[in-house]
Every structure is written in C-alpha cells, then in structure tokens.
C-alpha positions in Angstrom: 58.9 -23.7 4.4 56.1 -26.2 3.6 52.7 -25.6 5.6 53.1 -29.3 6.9 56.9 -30.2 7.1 56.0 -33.5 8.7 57.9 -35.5 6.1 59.4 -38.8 6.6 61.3 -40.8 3.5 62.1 -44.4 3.4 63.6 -47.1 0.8 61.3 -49.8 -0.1 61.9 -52.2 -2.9 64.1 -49.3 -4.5 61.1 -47.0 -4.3 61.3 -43.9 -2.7 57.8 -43.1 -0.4 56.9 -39.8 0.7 54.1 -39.8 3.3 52.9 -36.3 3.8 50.5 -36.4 7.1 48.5 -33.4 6.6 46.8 -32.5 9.8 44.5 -29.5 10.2 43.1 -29.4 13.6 39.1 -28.7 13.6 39.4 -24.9 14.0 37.2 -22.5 12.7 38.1 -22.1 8.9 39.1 -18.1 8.6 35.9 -15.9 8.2 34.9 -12.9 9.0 33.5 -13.2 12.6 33.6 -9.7 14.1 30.6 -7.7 15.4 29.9 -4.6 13.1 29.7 -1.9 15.5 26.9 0.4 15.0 27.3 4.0 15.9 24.2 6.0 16.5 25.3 8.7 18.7 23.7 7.9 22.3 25.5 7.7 25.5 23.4 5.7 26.8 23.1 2.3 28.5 21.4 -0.4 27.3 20.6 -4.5 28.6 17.5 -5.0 26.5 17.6 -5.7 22.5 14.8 -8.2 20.8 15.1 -9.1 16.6 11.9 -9.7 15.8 12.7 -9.8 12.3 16.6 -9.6 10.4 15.6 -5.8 9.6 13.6 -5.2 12.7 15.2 -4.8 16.0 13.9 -2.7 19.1 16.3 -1.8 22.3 15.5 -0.4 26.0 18.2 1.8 27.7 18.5 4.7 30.1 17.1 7.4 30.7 13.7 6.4 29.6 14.9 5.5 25.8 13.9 3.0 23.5 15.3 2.9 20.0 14.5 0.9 16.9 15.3 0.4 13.3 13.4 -0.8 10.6 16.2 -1.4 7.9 18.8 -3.7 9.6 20.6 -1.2 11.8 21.4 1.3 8.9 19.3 3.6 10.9 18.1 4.2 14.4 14.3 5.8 15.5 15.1 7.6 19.4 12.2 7.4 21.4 12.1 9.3 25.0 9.3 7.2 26.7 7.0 10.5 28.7 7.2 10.7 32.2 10.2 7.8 32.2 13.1 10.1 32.3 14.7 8.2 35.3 13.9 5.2 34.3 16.1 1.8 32.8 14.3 -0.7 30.2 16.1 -3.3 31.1 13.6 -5.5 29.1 11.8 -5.3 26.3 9.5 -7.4 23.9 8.6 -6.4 20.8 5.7 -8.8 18.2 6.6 -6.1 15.0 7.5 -3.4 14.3 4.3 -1.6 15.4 3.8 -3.1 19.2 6.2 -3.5 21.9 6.6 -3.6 25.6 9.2 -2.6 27.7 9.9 -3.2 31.6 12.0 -0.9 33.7 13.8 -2.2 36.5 14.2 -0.9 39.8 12.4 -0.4 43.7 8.7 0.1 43.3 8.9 2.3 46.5 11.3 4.7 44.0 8.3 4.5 41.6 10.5 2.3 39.0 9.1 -0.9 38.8 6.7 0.1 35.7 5.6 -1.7 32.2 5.1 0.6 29.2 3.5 -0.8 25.8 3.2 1.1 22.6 1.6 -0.2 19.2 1.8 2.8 17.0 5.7 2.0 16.4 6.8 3.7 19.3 5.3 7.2 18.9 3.3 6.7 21.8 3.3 4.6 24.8 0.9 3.7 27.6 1.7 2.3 31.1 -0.2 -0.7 31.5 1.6 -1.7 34.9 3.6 0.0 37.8 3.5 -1.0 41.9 4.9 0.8 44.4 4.7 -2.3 46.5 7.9 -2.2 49.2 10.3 -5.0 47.8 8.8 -5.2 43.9 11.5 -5.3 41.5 11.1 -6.3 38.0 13.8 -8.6 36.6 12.5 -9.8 33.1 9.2 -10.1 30.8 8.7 -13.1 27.8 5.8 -13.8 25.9 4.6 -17.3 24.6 2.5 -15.6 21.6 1.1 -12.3 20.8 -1.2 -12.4 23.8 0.2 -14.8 26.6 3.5 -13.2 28.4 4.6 -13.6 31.7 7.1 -10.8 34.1 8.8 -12.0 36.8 10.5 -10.1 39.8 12.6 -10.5 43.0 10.9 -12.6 46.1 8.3 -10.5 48.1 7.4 -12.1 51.2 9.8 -14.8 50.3 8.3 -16.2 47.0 8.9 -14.7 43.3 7.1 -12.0 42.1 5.1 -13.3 39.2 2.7 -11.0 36.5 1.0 -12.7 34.3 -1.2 -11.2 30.7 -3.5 -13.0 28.2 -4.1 -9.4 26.0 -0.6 -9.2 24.2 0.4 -6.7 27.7 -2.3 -4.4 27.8 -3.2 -5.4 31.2 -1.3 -7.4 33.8 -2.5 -9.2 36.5 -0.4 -10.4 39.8 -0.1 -14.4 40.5 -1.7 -14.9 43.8 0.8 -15.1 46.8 -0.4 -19.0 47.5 0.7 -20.2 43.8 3.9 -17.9 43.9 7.1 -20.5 44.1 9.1 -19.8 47.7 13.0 -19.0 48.0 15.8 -19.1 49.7 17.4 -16.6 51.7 19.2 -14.1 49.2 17.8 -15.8 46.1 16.7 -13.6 43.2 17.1 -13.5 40.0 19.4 -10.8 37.9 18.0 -8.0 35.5 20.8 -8.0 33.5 19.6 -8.8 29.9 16.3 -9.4 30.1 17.4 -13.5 29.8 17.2 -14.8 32.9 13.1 -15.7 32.6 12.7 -17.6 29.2 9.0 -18.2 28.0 8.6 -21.0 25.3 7.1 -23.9 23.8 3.3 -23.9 24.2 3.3 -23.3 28.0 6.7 -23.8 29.5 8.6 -21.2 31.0 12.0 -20.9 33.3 13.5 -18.7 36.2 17.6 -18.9 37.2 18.8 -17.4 40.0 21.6 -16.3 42.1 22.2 -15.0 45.3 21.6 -18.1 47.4 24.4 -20.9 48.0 23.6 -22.3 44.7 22.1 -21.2 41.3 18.6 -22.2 41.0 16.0 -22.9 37.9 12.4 -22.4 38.6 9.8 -24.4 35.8 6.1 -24.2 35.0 4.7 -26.0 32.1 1.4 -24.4 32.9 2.0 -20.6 31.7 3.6 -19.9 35.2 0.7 -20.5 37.5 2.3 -23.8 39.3 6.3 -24.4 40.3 8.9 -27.0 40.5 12.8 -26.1 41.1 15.8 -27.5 40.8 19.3 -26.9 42.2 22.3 -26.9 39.9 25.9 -27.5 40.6 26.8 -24.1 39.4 27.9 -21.8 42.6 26.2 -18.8 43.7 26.3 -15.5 45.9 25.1 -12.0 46.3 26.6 -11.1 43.2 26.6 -14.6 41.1 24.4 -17.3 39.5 22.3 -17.5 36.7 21.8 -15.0 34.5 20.4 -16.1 31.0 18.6 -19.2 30.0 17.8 -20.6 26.2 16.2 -23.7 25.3 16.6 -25.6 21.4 14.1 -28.5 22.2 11.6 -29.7 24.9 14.3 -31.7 26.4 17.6 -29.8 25.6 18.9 -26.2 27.4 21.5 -24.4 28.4 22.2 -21.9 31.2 24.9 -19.5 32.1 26.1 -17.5 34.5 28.7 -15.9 36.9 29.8 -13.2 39.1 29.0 -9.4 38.1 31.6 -8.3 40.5 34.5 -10.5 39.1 34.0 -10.3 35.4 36.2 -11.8 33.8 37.0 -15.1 36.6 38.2 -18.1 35.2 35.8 -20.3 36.5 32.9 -23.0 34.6 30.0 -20.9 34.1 27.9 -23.1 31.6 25.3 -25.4 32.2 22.9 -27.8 30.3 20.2 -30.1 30.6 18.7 -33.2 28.4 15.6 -33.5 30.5 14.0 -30.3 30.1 15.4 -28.5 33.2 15.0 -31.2 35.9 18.3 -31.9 36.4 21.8 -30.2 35.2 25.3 -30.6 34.2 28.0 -27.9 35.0 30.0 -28.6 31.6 32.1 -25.8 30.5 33.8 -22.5 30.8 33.3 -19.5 28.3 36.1 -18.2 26.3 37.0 -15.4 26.7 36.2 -16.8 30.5 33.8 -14.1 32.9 30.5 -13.5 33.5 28.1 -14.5 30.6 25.0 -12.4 30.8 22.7 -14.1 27.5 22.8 -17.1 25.6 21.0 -17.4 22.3 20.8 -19.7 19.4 22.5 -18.8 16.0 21.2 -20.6 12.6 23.3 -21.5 10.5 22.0 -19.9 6.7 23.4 -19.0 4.0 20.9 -16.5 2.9 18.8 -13.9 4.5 16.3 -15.7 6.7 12.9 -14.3 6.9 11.2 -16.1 9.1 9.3 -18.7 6.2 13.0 -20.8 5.4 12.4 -24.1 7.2 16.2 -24.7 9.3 16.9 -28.1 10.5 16.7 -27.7 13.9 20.3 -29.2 15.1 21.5 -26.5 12.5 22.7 -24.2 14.9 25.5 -22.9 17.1 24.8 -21.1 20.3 26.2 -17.4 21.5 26.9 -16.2 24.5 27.3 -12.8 25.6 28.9 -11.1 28.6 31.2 -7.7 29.6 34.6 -10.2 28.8 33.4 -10.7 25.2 31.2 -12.8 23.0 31.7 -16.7 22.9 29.9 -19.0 20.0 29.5 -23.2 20.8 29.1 -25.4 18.2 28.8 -28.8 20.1 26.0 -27.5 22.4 28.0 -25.6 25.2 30.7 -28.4 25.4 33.5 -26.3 23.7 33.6 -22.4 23.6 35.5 -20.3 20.9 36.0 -16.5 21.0 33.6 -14.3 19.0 34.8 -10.8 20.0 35.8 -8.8 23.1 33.0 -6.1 23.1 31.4 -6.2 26.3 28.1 -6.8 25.1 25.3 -7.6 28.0 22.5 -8.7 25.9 21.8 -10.4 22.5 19.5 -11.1 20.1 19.1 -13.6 17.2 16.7 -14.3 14.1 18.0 -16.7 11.7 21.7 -16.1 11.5 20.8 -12.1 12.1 21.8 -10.8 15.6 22.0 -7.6 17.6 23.7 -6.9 20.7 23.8 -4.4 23.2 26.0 -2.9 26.2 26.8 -0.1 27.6 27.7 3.4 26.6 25.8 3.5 23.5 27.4 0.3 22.5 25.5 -1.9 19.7 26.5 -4.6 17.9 25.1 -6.3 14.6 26.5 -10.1 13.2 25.4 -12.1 10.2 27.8 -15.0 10.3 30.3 -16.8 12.1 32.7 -19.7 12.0 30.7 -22.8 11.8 32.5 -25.1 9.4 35.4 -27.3 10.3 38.4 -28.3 8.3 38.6 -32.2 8.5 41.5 -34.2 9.1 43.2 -35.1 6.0 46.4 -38.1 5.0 47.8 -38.0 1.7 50.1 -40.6 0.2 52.3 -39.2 -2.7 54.0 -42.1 -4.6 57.6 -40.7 -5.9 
C-alpha cells in the first residue's frame, strides 16, 4: 500500500488528473532521542547534577557522595565528602572542574543543613556553612558569577530563609530577618533538584513554592536582598507546587510543577511568563503527564558546543524532567513531546550536552533530540 493513499481521479478535457495530497503532520522527524544510561555502579540517590562544560559534569547524592567526570561521562571520580556520611547533596554548583559547592538538605536541629566547597577537584572539601537553627532547611543554592551566589531555605519565623556570598562560597552570610520576604501558612519551597531557586542575569533571581493554596514565585533584581511575589494560577498543597524554574530572556520563563505524592496525575503543570515573572499563564500539561521536577534549556547544535560557538538565542527547545519521564518543548512550553520514561529528578544542560540524575544510581547523558519538523507538503502529478 502507498504511504499516502489519499488519491482521487477525475476526467477533465480527456485528461486524466491525479492529485496526491501528501500530508505529514509536524512530528518529530525519527532520530535517536533516548537518554544513554550511564552505569557506574552506585546505589545511590541523587537530585543534584550541574554541566559546567560538555565533558565536565559534577553530581551530589546520598550518603555524603559527590561524583564527577572529566571526559563526558565515560568515567566517574567517587568522592565520600568526611564527616557527611548521613548527609543528601541535594544541590550542587560547580564553576570547573576544580571548585564546587554542594548543599545538603535536611533539619539543622539533625545537624544536616550544611554547605561544603572544595577547589582541589574534589579531593578535599571544607564546610564553609552549617546552622543548627530549629526550622533551617536548605532547599537550593545558584550563583550569578564565580563569586556572587545566593541559598535559599524553608520560612523561619514565617519569612524565607535566605544566605547570601560575594567570595565564590567560601563564606556565607544570613539575610537579615527585616529584608527576608514573609509567607503564607504552609508555603515552602521543594528541595527536589536543586531548581526551584534560579540565579541569573546580572542580579535577578527567583523562588517557587508550594505548600500553600497556590504556587508562588518570589523575585529580587537586587542579588536577593529586597522581594516582590506573585501568585500563579497553578494549584498547590502540602505535597505540590513549584518545583523548578528556568528563564531564556529578561522577560520570558517558564515554571513547572506538581504533586510528589501523585506522580504521574494528569493535570497542567506548566507555566510561563512574558514579563519577567510578574504575572503567569498556566498553559500546558507534560507528556508523559506527572510531577516535573527541572526544566532546562536545550540548544539546538550540530557540533560539540564548547562554550565560545555563538547560538541564536530562540535556538532552543526546553526539557523537563520528572519521576513519569522526560518531556522536550519546542514552542516554549505550549506543546510537550515525550523524551523518555526514566524517572530522572534533575537535569542539566550545556549546549545541546545534558546529564540527568534520579534515583538508585540512575544517570542519564543526551546529545540530541527531535527538533526539526517535516512540513506539509501538495503535489500535483499530471498523468
């Protein structure tokens, strides 16, 4: 059978007309679109992965471990951070692949709420924070630039927690309760992937949250020392809202989100902004549907990008990651295609390079997915 039996004849002036209407939908063209699985023995689990190059990628886990490969995932350095044995990086920043810092998660009463930062690749490390403050939790950590970074936790006293540093995290200093923004009852954000605080531009940086009636977003545009906030139409609970943020331009973001009890619900979980987080739009759902965890950008290249090729910047498509499965956008959140069903909580992208993480010793490595369309196409064949 023909690939496009939609043929009609007719009888015109003795002529015999064949119109073949040849109509490919815009799907994906076929290419390979899978996440390589990367096994590197570990049972452990892991919510915090940052690229800082195509080849270099560090990840926080369990049990006090950070790992990190040099050579594009081919092989795997194991480091067992001293004295954090009962500890879970759920964050981690890295600026090469010398110096990183990684941020546990958990009570500071339980002595778990602590910052490490090494810049000898990983063969030492120092603790350059830790509170045992009742109520301190530490949710996520972003940096603007080698020096400026910013931590932010659940509400103490009813406002965020926010830490601040202007030596590349070698010190960390605590906003003062008076500039701290206040919350609702039950609101806080999620340490899930280390995405739900996003650091970027020159000075700007954003907070979603959950746990209230409604998910949240928190903005500064002066390095986190004063707050506005804005309510979004995107529901929220003890167990749902916001979980990871990305921004392409000044103006233009996306945030997603849902439940962490109810995985895989088939509800809207995607939002977006045009005005640089004042006001959003609850556009879309995820396929596969659930909870998404991260968002981050994808370029589109066709060659290894290392940081110097110049990428139009509306060359992109954006990923998001989640325990249902992966799901890529190419029409800024709008529309949602499935890029694999590895529960994956966290991801990380440089260039069309990325790296994901979940749990269970899970990682995850992608250098290219579907982004062209076929077009619509009408042929006339005279016969």
């Amino acid at each position: 059978m023909p690939p496009y039996p939609f043929v009609t004849p007719f009888r015109s002036n003795g002529n015999f007309w064949i119109i073949l209407v040849a109509i490919l939908l815009s799907i994906p063209e076929k290419t390979s679109a899978q996440w390589k699985i990367l096994d590197i023995n570990t049972k452990i689990n892991m919510r915090a992965v940052h690229a800082v190059s195509p080849t270099i990628c560090w990840i926080g886990g369990t049990r006090g471990t950070v790992l990190k490969t040099v050579n594009g995932g081919k092989s795997w350095t194991t480091f067992k951070v001293p004295g954090a044995d009962s500890l879970d990086f759920r964050d981690i920043h890295a600026f090469d692949k010398q110096t990183a810092i990684a941020m546990s998660a958990g009570l500071a009463q339980a002595d778990k709420a602590k910052i490490y930062r090494t810049a000898d690749g990983g063969e030492s490390w120092v603790l350059v924070y830790q509170s045992t403050q009742n109520g301190v939790f530490l949710d996520g950590i972003d940096f603007w630039d080698t020096n400026k970074g910013i931590c932010m936790g659940d509400p103490v006293e009813g406002k965020l927690f926010i830490l601040t540093t202007d030596d590349g995290g070698k010190s960390w200093q605590e906003l003062a309760l008076e500039k701290r923004p206040a919350t609702e009852p039950g609101e806080a954000s999620f340490a899930a992937s280390g995405t739900s605080i996003l650091a970027t531009g020159k000075s700007s940086v954003y907070v979603g949250t959950g746990g209230g009636k409604k998910a949240r977003v928190f903005r500064s545009e002066d390095f986190g020392q004063t707050w506005d906030v804005s309510a979004t139409p995107l529901p929220a609970g003890p167990t749902s809202g916001i979980f990871g943020l990305r921004f392409w331009s000044k103006k233009n973001g996306i945030a997603v989100g849902g439940d962490y009890k109810r995985t895989t619900d088939s509800t809207q979980n995607v939002l977006t902004t045009e005005d640089g987080g004042i006001t959003w739009k609850l556009v879309s759902m995820t396929k596969p549907t659930g909870l998404k965890e991260c968002v981050d950008i994808y370029h589109k290249t066709n060659a290894t990008w290392n940081g110097d090729t110049q990428i139009r910047s509306d060359n992109y498509a954006l990923i998001s990651t989640g325990p249902s499965g992966s799901s890529f956008s190419l029409d800024r959140g709008k529309t949602w295609s499935v890029l694999g069903t590895d529960g994956f909580h966290a991801a990380s992208f440089v260039g069309n390079v990325g790296y994901a993480v979940g749990g269970n010793g899970l990682i995850g490595k992608i250098e290219k997915i579907p982004t062209k369309k076929r077009k619509r196409k009408l042929a006339f064949v005279d016969q």
